[in-house]
mmJSON file of the N, C-alpha and C atoms, coordinates in Angstrom:
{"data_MODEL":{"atom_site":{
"group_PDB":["ATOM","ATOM","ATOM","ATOM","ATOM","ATOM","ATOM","ATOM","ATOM","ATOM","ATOM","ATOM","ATOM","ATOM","ATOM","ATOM","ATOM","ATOM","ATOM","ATOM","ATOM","ATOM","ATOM","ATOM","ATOM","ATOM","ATOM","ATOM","ATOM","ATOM","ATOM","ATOM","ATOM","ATOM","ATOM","ATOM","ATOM","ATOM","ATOM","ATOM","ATOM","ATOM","ATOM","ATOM","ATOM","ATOM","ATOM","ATOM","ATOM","ATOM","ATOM","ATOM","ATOM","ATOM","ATOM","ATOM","ATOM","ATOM","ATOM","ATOM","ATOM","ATOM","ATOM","ATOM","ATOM","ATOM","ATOM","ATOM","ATOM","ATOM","ATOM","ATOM","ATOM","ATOM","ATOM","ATOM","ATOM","ATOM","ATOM","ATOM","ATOM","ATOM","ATOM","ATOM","ATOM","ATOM","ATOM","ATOM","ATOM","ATOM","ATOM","ATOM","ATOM","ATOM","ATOM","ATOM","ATOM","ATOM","ATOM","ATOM","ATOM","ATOM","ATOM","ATOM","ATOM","ATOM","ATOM","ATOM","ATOM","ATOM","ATOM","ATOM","ATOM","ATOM","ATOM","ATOM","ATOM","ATOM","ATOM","ATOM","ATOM","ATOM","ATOM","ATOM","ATOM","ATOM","ATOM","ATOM","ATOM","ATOM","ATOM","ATOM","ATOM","ATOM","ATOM","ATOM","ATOM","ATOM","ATOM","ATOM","ATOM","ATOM","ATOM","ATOM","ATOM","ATOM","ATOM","ATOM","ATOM","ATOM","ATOM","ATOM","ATOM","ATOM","ATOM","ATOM","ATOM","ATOM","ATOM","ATOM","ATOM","ATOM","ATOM","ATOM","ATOM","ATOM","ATOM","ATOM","ATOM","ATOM","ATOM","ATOM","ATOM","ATOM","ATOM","ATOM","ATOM","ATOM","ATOM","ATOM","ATOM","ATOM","ATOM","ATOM","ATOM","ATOM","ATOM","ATOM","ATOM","ATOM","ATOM","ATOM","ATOM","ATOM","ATOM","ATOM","ATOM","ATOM","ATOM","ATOM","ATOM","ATOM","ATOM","ATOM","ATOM","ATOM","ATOM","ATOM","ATOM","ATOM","ATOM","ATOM","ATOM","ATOM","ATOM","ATOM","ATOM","ATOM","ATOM","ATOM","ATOM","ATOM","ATOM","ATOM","ATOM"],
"id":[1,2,3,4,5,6,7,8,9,10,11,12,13,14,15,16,17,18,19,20,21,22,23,24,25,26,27,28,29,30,31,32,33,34,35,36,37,38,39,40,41,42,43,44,45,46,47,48,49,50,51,52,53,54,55,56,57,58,59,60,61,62,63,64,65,66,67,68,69,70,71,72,73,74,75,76,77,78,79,80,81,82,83,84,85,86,87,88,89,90,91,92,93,94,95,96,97,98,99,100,101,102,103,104,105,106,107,108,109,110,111,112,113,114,115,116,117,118,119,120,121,122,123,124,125,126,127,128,129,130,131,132,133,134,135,136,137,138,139,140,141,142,143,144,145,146,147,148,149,150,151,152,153,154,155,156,157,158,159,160,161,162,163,164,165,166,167,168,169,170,171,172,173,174,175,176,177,178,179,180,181,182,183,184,185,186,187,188,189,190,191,192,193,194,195,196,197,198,199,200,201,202,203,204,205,206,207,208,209,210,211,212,213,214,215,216,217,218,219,220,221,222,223,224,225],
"type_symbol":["N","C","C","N","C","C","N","C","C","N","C","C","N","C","C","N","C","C","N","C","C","N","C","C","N","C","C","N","C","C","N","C","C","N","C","C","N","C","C","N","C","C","N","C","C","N","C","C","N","C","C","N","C","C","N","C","C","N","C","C","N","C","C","N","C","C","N","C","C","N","C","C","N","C","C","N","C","C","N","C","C","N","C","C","N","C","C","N","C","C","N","C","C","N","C","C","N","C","C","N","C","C","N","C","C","N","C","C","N","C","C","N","C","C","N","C","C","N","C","C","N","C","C","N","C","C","N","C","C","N","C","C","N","C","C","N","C","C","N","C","C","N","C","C","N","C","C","N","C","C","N","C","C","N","C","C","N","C","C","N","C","C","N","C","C","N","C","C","N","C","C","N","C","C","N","C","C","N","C","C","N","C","C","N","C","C","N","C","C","N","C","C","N","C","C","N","C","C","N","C","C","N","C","C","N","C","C","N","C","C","N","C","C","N","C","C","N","C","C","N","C","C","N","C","C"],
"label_atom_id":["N","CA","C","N","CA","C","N","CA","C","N","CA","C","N","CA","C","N","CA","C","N","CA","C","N","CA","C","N","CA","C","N","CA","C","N","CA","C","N","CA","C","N","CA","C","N","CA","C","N","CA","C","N","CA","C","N","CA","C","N","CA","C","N","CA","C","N","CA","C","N","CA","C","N","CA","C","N","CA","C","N","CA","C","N","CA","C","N","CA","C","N","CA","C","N","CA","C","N","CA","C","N","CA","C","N","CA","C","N","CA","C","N","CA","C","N","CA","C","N","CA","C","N","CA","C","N","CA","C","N","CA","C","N","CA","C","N","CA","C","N","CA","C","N","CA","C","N","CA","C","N","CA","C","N","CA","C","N","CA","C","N","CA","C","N","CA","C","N","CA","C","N","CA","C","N","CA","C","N","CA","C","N","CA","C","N","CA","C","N","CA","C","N","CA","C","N","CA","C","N","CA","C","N","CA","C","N","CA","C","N","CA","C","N","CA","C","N","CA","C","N","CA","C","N","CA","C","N","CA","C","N","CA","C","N","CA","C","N","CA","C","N","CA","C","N","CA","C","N","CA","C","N","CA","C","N","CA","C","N","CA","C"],
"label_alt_id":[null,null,null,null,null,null,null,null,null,null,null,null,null,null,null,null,null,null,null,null,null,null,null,null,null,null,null,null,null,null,null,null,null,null,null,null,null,null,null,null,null,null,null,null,null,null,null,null,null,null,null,null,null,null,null,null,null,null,null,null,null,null,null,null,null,null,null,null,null,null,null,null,null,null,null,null,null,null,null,null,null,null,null,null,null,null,null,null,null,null,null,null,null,null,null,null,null,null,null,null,null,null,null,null,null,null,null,null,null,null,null,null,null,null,null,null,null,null,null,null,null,null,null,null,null,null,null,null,null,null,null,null,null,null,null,null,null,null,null,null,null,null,null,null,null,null,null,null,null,null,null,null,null,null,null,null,null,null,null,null,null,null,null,null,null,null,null,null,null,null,null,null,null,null,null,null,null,null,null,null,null,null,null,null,null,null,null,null,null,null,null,null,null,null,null,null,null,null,null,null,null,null,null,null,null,null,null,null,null,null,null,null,null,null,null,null,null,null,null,null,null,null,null,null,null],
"label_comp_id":["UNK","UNK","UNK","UNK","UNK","UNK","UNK","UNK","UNK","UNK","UNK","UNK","UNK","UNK","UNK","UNK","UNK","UNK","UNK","UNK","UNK","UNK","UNK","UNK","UNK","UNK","UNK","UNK","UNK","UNK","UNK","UNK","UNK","UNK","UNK","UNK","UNK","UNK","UNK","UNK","UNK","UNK","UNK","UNK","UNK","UNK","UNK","UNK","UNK","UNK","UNK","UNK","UNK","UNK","UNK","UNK","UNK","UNK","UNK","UNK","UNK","UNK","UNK","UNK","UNK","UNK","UNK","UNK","UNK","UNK","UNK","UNK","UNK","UNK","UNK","UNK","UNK","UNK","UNK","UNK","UNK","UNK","UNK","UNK","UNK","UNK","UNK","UNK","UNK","UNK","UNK","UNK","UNK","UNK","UNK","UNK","UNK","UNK","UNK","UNK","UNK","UNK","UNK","UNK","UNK","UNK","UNK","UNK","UNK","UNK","UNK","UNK","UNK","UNK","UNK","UNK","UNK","UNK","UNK","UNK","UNK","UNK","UNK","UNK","UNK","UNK","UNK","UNK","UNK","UNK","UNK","UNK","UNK","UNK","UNK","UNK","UNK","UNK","UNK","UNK","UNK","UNK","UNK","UNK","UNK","UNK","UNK","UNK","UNK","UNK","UNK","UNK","UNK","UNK","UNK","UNK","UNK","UNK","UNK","UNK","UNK","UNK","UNK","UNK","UNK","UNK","UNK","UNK","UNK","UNK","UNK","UNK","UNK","UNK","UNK","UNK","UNK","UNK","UNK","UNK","UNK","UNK","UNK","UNK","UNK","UNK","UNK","UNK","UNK","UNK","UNK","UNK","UNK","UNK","UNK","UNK","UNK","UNK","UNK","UNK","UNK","UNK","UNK","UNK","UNK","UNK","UNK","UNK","UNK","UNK","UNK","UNK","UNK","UNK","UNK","UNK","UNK","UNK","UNK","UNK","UNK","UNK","UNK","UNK","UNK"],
"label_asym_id":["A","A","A","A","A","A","A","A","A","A","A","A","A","A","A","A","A","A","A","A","A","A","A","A","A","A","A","A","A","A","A","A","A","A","A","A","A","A","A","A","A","A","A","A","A","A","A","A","A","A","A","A","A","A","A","A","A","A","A","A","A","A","A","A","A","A","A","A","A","A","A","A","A","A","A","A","A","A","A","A","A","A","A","A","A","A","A","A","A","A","A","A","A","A","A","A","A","A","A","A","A","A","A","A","A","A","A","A","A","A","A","A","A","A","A","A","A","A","A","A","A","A","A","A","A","A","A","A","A","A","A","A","A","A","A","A","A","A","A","A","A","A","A","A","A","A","A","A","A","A","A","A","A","A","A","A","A","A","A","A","A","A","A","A","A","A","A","A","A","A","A","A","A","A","A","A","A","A","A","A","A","A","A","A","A","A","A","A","A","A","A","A","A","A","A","A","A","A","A","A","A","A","A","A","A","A","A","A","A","A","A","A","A","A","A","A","A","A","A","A","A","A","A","A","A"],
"label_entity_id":["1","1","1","1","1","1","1","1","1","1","1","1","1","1","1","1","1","1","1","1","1","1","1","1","1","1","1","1","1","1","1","1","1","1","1","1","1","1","1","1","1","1","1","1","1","1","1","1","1","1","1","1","1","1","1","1","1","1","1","1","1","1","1","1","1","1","1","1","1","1","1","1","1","1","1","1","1","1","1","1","1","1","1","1","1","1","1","1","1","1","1","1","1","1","1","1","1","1","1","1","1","1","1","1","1","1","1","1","1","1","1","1","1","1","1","1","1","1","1","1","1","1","1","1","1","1","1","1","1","1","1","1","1","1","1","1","1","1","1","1","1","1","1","1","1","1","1","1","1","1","1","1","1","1","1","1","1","1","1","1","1","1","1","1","1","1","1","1","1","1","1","1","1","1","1","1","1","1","1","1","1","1","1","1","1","1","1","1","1","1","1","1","1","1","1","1","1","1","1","1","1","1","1","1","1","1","1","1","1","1","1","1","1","1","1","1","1","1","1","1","1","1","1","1","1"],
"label_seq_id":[1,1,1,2,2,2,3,3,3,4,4,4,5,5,5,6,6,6,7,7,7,8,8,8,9,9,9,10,10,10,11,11,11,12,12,12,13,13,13,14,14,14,15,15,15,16,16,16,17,17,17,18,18,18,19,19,19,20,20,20,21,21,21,22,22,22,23,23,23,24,24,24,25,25,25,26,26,26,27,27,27,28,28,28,29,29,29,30,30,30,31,31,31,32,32,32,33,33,33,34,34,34,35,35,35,36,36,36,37,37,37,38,38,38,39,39,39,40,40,40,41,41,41,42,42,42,43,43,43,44,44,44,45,45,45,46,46,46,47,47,47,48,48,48,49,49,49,50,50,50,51,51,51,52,52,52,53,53,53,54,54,54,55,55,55,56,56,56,57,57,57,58,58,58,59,59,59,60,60,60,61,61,61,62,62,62,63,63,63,64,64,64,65,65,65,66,66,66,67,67,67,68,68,68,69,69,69,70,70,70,71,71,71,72,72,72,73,73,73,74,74,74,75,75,75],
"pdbx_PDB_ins_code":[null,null,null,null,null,null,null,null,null,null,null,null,null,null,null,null,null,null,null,null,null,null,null,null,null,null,null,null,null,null,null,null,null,null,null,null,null,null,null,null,null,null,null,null,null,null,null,null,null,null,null,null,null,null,null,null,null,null,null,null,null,null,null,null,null,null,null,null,null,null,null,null,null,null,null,null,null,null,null,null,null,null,null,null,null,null,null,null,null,null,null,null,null,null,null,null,null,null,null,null,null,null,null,null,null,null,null,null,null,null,null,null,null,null,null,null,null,null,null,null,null,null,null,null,null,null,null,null,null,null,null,null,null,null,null,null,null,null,null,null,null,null,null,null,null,null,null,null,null,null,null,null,null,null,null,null,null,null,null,null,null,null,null,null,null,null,null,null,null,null,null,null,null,null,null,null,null,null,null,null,null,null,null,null,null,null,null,null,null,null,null,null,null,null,null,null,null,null,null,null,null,null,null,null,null,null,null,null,null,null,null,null,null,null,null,null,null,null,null,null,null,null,null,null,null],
"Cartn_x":[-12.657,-12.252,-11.529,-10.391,-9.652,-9.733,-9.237,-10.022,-9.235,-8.181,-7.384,-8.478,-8.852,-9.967,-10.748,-11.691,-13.095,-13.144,-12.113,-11.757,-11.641,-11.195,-10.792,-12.356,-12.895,-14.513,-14.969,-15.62,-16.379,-16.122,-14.762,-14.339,-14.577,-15.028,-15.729,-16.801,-17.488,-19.307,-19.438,-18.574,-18.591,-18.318,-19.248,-19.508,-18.219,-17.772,-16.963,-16.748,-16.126,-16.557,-16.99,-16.596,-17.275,-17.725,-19.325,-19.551,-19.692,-19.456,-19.762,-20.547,-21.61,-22.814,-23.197,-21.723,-21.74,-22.619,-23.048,-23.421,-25.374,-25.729,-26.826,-27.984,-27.561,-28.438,-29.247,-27.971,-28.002,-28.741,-28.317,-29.35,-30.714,-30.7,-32.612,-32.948,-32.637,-33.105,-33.539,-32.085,-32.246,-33.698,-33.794,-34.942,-36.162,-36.146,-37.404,-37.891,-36.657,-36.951,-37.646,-38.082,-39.198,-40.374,-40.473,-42.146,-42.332,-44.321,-44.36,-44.683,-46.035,-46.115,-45.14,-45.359,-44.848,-45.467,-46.423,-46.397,-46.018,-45.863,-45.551,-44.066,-43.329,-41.41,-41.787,-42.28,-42.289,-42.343,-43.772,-43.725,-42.802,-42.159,-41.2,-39.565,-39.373,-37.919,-38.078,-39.348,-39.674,-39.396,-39.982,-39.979,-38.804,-37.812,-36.661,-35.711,-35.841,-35.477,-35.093,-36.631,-36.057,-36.329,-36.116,-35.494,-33.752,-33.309,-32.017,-31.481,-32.133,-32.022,-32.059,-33.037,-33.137,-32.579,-31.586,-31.306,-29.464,-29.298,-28.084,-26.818,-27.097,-25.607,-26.41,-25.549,-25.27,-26.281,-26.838,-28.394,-27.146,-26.482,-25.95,-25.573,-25.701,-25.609,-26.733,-27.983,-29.018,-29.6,-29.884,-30.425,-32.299,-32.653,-33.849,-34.161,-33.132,-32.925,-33.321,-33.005,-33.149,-34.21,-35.086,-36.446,-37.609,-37.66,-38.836,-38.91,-37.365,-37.227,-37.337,-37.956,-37.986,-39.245,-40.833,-41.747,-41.226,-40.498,-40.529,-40.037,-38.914,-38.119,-38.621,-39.695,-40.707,-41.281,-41.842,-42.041,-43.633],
"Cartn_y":[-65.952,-65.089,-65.959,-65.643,-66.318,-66.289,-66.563,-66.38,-64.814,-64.345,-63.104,-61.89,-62.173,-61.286,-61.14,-62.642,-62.66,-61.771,-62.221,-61.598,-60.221,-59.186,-57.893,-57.371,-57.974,-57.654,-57.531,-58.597,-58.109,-57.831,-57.053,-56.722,-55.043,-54.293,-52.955,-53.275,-54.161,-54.272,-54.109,-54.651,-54.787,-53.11,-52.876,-51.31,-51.394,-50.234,-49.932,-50.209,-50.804,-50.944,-50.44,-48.991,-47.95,-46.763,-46.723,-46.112,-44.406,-43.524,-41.998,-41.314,-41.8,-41.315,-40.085,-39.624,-38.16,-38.604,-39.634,-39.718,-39.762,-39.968,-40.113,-39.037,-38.081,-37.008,-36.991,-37.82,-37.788,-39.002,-39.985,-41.085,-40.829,-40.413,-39.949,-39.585,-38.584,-37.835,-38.301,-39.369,-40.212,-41.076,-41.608,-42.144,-41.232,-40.371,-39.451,-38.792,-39.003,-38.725,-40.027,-41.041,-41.932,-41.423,-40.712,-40.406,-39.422,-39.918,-39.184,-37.795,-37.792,-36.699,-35.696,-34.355,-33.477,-33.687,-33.742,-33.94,-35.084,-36.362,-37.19,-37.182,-36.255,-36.002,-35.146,-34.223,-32.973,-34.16,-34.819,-35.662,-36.822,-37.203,-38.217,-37.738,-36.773,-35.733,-35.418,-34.846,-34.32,-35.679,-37.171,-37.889,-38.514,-38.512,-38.639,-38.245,-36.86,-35.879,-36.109,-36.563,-36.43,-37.788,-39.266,-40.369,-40.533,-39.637,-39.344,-38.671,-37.697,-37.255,-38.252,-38.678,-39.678,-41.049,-41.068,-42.284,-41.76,-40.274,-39.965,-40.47,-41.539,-41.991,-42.743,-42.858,-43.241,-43.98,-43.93,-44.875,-46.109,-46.729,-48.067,-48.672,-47.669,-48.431,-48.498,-48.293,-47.904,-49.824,-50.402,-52.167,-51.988,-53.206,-53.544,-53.315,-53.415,-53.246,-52.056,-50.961,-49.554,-49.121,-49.67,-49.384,-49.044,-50.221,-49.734,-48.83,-48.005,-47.216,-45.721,-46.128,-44.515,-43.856,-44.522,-43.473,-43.251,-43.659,-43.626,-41.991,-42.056,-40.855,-39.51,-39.999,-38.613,-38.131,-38.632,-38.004,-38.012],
"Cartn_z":[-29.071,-27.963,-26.936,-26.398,-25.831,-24.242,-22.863,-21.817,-21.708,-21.94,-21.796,-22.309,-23.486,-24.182,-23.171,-22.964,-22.414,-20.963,-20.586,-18.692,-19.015,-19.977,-20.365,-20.892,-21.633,-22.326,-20.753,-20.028,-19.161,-17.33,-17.463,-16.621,-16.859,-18.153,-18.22,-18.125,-18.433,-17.726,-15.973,-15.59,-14.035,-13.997,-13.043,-12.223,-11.088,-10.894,-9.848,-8.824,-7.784,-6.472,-5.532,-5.881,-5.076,-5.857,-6.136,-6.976,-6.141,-6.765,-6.116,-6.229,-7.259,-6.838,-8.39,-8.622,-9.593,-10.557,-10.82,-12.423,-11.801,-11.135,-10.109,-10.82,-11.033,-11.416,-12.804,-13.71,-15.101,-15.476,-14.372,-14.684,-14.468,-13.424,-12.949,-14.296,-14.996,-15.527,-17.434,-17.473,-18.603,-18.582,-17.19,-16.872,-17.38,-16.842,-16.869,-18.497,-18.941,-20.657,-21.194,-20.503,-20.72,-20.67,-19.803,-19.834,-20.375,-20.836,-22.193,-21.679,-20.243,-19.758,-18.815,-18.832,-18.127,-16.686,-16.858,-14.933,-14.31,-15.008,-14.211,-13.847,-15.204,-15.022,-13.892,-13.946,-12.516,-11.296,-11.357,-10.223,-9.717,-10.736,-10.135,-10.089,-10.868,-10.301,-8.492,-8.483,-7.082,-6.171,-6.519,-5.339,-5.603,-6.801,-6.65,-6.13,-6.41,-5.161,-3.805,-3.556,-2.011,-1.664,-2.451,-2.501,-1.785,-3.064,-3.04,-1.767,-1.613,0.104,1.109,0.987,2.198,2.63,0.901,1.344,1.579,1.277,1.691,0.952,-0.255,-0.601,-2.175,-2.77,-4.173,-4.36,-5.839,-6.012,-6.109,-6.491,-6.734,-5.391,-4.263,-3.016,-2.368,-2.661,-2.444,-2.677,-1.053,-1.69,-1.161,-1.374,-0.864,0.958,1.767,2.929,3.334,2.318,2.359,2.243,1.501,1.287,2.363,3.339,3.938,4.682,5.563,5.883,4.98,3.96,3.314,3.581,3.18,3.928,5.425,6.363,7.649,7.28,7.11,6.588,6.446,5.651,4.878,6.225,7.489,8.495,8.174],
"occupancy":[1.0,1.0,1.0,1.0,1.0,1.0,1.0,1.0,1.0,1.0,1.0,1.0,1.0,1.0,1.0,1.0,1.0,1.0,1.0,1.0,1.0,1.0,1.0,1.0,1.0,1.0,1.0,1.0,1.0,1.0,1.0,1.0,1.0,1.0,1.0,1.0,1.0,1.0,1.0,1.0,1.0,1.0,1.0,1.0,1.0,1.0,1.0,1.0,1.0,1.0,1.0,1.0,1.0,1.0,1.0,1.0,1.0,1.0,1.0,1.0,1.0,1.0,1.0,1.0,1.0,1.0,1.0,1.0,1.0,1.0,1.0,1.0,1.0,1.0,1.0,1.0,1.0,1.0,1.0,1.0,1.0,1.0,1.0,1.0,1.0,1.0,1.0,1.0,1.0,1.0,1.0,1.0,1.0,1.0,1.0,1.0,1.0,1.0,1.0,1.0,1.0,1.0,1.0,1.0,1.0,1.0,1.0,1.0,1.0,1.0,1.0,1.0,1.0,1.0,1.0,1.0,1.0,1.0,1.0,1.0,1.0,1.0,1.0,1.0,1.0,1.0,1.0,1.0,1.0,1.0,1.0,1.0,1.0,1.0,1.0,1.0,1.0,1.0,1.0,1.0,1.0,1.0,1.0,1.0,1.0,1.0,1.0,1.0,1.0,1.0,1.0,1.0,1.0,1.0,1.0,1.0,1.0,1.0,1.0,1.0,1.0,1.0,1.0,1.0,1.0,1.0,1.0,1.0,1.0,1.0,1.0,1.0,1.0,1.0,1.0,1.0,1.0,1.0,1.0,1.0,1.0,1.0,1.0,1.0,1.0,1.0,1.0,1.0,1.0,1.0,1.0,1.0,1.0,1.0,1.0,1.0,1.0,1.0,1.0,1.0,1.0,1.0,1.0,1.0,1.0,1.0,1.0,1.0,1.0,1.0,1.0,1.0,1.0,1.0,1.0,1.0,1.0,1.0,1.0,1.0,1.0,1.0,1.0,1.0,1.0],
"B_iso_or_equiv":[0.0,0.0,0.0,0.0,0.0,0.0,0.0,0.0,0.0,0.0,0.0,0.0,0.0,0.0,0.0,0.0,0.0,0.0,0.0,0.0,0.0,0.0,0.0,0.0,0.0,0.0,0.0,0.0,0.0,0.0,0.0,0.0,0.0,0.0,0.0,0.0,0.0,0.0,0.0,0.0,0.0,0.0,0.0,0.0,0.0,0.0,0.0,0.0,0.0,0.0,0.0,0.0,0.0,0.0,0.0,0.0,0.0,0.0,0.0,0.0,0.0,0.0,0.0,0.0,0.0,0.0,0.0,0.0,0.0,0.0,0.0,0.0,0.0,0.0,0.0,0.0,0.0,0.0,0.0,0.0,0.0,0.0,0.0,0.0,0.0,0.0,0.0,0.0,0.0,0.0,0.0,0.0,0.0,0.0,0.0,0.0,0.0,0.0,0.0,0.0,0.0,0.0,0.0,0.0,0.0,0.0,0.0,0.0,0.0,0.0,0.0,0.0,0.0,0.0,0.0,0.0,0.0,0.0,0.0,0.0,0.0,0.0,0.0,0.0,0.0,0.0,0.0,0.0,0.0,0.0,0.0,0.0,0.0,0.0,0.0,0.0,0.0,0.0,0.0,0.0,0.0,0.0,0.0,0.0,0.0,0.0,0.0,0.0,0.0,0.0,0.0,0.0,0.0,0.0,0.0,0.0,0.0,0.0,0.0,0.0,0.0,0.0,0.0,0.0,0.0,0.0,0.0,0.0,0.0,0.0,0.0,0.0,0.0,0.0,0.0,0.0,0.0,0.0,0.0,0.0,0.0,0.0,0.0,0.0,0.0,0.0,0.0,0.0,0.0,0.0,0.0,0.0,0.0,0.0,0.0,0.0,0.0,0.0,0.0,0.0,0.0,0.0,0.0,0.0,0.0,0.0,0.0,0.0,0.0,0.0,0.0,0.0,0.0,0.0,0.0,0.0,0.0,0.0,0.0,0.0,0.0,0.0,0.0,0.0,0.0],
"pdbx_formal_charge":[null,null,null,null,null,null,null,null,null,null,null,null,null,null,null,null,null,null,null,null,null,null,null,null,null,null,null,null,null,null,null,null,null,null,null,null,null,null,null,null,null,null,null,null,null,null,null,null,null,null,null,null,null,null,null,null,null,null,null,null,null,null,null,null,null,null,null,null,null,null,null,null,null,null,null,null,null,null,null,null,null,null,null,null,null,null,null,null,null,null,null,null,null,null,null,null,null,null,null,null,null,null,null,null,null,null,null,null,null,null,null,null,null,null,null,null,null,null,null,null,null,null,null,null,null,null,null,null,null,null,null,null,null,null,null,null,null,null,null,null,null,null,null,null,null,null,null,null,null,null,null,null,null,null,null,null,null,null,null,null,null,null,null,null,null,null,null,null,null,null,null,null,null,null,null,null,null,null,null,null,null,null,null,null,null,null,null,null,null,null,null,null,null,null,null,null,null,null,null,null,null,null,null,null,null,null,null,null,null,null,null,null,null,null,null,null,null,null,null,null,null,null,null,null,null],
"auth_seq_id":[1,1,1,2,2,2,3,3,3,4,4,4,5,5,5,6,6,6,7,7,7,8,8,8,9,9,9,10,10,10,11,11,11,12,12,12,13,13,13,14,14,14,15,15,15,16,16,16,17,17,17,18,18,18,19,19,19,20,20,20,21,21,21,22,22,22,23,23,23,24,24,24,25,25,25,26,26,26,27,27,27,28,28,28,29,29,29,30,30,30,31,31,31,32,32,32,33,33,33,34,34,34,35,35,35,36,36,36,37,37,37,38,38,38,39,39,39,40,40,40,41,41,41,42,42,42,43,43,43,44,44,44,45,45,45,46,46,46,47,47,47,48,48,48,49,49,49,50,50,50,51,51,51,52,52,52,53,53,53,54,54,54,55,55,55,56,56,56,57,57,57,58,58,58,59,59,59,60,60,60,61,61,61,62,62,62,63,63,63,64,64,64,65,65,65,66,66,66,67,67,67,68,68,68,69,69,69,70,70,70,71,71,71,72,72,72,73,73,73,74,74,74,75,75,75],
"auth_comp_id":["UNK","UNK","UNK","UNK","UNK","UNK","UNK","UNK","UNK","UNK","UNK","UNK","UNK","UNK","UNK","UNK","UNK","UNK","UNK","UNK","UNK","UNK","UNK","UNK","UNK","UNK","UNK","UNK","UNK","UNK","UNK","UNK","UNK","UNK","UNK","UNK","UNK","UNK","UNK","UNK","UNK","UNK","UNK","UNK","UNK","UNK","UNK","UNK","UNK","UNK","UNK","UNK","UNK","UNK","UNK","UNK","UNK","UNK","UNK","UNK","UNK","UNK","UNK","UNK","UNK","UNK","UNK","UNK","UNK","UNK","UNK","UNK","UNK","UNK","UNK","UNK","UNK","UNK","UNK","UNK","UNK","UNK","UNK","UNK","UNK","UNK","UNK","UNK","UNK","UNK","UNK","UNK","UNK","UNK","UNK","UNK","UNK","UNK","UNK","UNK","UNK","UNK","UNK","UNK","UNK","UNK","UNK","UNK","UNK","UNK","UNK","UNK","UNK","UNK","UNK","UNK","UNK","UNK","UNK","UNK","UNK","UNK","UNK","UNK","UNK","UNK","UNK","UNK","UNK","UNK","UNK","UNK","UNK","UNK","UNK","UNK","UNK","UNK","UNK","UNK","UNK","UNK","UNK","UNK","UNK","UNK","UNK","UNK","UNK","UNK","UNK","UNK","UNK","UNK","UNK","UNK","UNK","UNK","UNK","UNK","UNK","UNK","UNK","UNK","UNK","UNK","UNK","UNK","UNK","UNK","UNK","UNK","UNK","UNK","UNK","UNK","UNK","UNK","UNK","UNK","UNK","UNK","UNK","UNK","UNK","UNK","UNK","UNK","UNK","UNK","UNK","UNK","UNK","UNK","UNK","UNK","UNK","UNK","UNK","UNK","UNK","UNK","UNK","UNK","UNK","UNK","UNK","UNK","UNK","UNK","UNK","UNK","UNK","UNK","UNK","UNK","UNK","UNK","UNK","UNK","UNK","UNK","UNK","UNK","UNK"],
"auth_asym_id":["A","A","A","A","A","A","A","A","A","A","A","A","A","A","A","A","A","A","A","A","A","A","A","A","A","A","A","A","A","A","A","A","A","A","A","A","A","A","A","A","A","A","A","A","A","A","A","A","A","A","A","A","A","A","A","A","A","A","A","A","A","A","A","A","A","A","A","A","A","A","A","A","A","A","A","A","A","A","A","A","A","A","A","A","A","A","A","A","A","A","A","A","A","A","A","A","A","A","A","A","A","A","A","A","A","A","A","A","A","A","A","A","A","A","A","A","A","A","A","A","A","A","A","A","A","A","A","A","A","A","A","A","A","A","A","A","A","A","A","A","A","A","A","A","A","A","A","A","A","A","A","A","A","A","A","A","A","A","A","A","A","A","A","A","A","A","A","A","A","A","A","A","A","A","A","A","A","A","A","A","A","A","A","A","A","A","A","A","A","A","A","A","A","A","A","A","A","A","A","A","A","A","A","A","A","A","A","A","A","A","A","A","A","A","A","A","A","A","A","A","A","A","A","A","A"],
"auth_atom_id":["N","CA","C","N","CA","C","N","CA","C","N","CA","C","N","CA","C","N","CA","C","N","CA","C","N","CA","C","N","CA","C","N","CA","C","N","CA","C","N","CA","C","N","CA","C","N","CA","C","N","CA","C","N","CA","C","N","CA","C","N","CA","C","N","CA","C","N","CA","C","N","CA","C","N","CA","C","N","CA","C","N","CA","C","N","CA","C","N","CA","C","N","CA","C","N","CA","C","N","CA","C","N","CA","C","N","CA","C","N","CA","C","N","CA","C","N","CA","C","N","CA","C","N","CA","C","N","CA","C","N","CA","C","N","CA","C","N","CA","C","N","CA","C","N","CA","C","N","CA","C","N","CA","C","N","CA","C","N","CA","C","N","CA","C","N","CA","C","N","CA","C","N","CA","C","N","CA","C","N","CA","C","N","CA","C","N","CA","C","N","CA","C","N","CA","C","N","CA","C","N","CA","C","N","CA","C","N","CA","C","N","CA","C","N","CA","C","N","CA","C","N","CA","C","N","CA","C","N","CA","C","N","CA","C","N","CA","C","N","CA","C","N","CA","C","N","CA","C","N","CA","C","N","CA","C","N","CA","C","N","CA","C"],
"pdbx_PDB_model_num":[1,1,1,1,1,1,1,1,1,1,1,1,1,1,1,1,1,1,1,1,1,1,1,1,1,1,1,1,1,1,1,1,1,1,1,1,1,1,1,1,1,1,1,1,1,1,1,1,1,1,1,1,1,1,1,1,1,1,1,1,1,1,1,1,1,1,1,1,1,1,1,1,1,1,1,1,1,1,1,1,1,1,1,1,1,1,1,1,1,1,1,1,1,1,1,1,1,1,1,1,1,1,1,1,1,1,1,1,1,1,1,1,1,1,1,1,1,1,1,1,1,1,1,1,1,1,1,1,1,1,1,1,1,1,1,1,1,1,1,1,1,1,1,1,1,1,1,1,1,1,1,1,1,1,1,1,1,1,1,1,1,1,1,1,1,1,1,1,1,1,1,1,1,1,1,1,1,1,1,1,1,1,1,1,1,1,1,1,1,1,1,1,1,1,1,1,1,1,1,1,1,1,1,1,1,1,1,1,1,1,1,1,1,1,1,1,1,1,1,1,1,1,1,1,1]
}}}
């Protein structure tokens, strides 16, 4: 593989610079086809839910910074 190749291969691994968020829903949900039970998908759609609410913008912009302000959020 030559560096022309190599730079072209993992320049589609690299994510977008500004991601929009659309695909957000489908991922949750790919996720959630992990678990084996039904209530825990009910329960973690729900706190994904309103994850996603609260943090107002795209899970890929979503950092560690963001975090501790989320129970605050829940009120």
């Amino acid at each position: 593989m030559n560096e022309t190749t190599a730079l072209a291969h993992t320049s589609s691994l690299v994510p977008e610079a500004r991601p929009s968020g659309e695909n957000d829903a489908a991922f949750v949900e790919l996720w959630l086809g992990t678990k084996v039970s039904v209530h825990a998908r009910r329960a973690y759609r729900s706190e994904m839910d309103r994850f996603r609410q609260a943090m107002d913008k795209p899970l890929a912009w979503v950092t560690m910074a963001d975090l501790p302000a989320y129970p605050e959020q829940l009120g």
